[in-house]
N, C-alpha and C positions, 0 to 999 in steps of 0.2 A: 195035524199038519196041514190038512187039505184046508180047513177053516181059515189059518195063518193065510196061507196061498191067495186065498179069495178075497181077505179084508186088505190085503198087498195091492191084489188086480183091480179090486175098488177103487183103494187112494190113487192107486196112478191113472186111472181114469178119471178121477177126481180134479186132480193136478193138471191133467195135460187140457179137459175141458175149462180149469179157470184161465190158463196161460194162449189158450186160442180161442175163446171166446169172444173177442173183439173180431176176431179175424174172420170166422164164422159169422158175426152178425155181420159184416162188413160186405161180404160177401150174398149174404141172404139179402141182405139192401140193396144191392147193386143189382141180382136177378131179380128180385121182385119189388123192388120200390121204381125201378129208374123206368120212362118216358122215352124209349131210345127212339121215337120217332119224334121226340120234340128236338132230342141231340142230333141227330141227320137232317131232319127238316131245317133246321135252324140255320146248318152253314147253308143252304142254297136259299136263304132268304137277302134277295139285292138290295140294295141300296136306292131309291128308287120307286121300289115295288109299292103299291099300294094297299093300304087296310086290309081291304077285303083278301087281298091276294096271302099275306102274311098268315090271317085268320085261319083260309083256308088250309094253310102249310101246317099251322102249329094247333090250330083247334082253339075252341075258348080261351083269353087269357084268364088267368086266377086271378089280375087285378089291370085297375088303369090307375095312372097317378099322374098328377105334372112335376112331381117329383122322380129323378134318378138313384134307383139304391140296388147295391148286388147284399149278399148275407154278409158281409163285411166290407171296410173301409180299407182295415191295413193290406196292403199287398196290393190291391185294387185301385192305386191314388189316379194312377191313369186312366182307369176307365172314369172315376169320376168326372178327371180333368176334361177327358173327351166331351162327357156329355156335356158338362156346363158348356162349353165352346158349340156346341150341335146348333144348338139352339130349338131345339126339339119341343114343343108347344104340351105334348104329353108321350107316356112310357106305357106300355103294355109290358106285361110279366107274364112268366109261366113259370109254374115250381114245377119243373119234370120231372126232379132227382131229390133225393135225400141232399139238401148240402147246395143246391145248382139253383139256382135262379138265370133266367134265360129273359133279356130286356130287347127292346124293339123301339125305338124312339120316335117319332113321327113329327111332321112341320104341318103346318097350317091347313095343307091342302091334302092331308091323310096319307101324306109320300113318307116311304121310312129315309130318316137320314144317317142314324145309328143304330149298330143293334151292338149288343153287348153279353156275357154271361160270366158268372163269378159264384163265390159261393164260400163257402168258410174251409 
């Protein structure tokens, strides 16, 4: 009987770790993947500010590009739209999160004139 009992207590441990496993890694992502000083720093970055000052807020970008992109297009058409309109000469990224891409756009004279973030 106590055998019965145990291969019971198993399965449903079994069962409830397949049915919240997403929720658990979700969660395990969020405490230990995500950048929360790239996500804070990020709203107090103006409009304005310059390069160096950006740099300073967010650290290293993980890319430069004269291309505009978040980790997806659908849902994000308006940030697109913004940035073609900017006129932003080139884009700084940071991948601070699982899922986040964090953009910074900049004009000719290394002033930000967009910043942006999206992500899937």
């Amino acid at each position: 009987m106590r055998s019965k009992r145990l291969k019971l207590a198993l399965a449903i441990v079994v069962i409830l770790l397949l049915i919240f496993s997403p929720f658990i890694y979700e969660a395990i992502s969020v405490l230990y993947f995500t950048n929360h000083s790239i996500r804070k720093n990020f709203d107090s970055v103006q409009i304005g500010a310059s390069r160096e000052t950006v740099i300073a807020k967010l650290g290293v970008p993980d890319k430069q590009d004269t291309k505009f992109h978040l980790g997806q297009y659908e849902g994000f058409e308006q940030e697109y739209a913004r940035a073609e309109k900017s006129g932003s000469k080139y884009y700084l990224f940071w991948y601070g999160e699982i899922d986040m891409v964090y953009v910074v756009g900049f004009n000719d004279k290394n002033r930000v004139i967009i910043k942006s973030r999206g992500g899937t």
